[in-house]
C-alpha atoms as one frame of an Amber mdcrd trajectory, in Angstrom:
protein
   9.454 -15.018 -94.396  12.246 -16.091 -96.232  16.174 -13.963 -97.204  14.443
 -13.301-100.411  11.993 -10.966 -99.461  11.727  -7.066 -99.611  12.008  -6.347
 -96.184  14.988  -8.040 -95.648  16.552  -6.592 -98.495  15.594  -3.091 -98.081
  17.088  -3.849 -94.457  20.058  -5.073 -95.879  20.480  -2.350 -98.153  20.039
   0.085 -95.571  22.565  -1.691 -92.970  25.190  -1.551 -95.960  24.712   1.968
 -96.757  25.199   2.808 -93.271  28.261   0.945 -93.110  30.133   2.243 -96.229
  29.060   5.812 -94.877  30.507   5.575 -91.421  33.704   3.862 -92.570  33.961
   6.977 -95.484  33.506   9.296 -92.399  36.130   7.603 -90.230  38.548   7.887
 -93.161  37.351  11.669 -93.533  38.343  12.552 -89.730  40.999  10.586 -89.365
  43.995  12.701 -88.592  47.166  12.690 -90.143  50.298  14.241 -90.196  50.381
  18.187 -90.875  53.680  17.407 -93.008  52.268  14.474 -94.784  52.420  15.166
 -98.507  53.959  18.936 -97.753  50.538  19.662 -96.102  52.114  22.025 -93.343
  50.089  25.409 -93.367  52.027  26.727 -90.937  56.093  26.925 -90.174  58.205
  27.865 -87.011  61.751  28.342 -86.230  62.948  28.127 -82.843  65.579  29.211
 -81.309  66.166  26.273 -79.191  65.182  22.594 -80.133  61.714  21.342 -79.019
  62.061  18.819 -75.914  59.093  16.845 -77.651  58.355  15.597 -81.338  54.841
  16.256 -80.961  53.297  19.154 -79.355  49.250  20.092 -79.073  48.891  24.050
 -78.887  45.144  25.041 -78.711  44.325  21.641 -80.336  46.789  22.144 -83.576
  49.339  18.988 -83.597  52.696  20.712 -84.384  55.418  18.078 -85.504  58.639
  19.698 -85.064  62.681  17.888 -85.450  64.912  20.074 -83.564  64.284  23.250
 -83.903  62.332  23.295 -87.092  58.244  22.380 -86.263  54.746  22.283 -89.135
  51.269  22.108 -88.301  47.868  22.172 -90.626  45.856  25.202 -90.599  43.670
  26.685 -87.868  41.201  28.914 -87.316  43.171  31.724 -85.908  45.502  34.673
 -87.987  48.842  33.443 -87.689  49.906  35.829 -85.125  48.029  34.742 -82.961
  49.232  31.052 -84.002  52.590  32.235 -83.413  52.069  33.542 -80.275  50.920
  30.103 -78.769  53.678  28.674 -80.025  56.203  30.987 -78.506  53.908  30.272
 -75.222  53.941  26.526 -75.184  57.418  25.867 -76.843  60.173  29.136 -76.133
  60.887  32.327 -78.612  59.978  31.850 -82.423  62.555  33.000 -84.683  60.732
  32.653 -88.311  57.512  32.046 -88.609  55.734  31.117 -92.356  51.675  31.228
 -92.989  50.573  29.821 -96.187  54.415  30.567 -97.720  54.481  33.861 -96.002
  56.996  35.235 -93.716  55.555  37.446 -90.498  57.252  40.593 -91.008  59.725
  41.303 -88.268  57.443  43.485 -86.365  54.903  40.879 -86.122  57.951  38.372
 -85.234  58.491  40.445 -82.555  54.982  40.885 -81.382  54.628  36.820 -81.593
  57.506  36.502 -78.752  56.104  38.984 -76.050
């Protein structure tokens, strides 16, 4: 057998395919920044600065700088988002889905 013949090329083939995939799937997962580019989905203000830059809340990285803090979407309505936040990091005074505002009711309802 020698490197020229069509085994080892179709192996070769095969083992480079499955590289290039698996590197393209790394860079697919990879995390980054919610406020990388203006990605941030979501937007709280607190009323008292966050003790840490970078806070997990049910498994949504929020990057906050004093009392300003962004994270990328979830899968939950943004009350509920909201909520967790006022949980995990003290009483939310604004909170922004998407661009929108939670009305003050649903401000309210975020901090009990």
């Amino acid at each position: 057998m020698n490197l020229s013949s069509p085994l080892l090329r179709n192996i070769g083939t095969a083992s480079l395919a499955l590289v290039c995939s698996a590197l393209a799937l790394g860079v697919a997962v990879t995390p980054v920044p919610a406020q990388a580019n203006g990605a941030a989905f979501y937007t709280a203000e607190l009323a008292a600065p966050a003790a840490k830059q970078t806070n997990i809340i049910s498994g949504v990285a929020w990057q906050c700088e004093g009392t300003n803090c962004a994270a990328a979407k979830s899968n939950s309505r943004a009350l509920v988002v909201c909520q967790r936040v006022a949980r995990e990091l003290g009483e939310v005074t604004g909170f922004t889905a998407k661009g929108e505002a939670l009305d003050a009711e649903d401000l309210a309802r975020c901090n009990k």
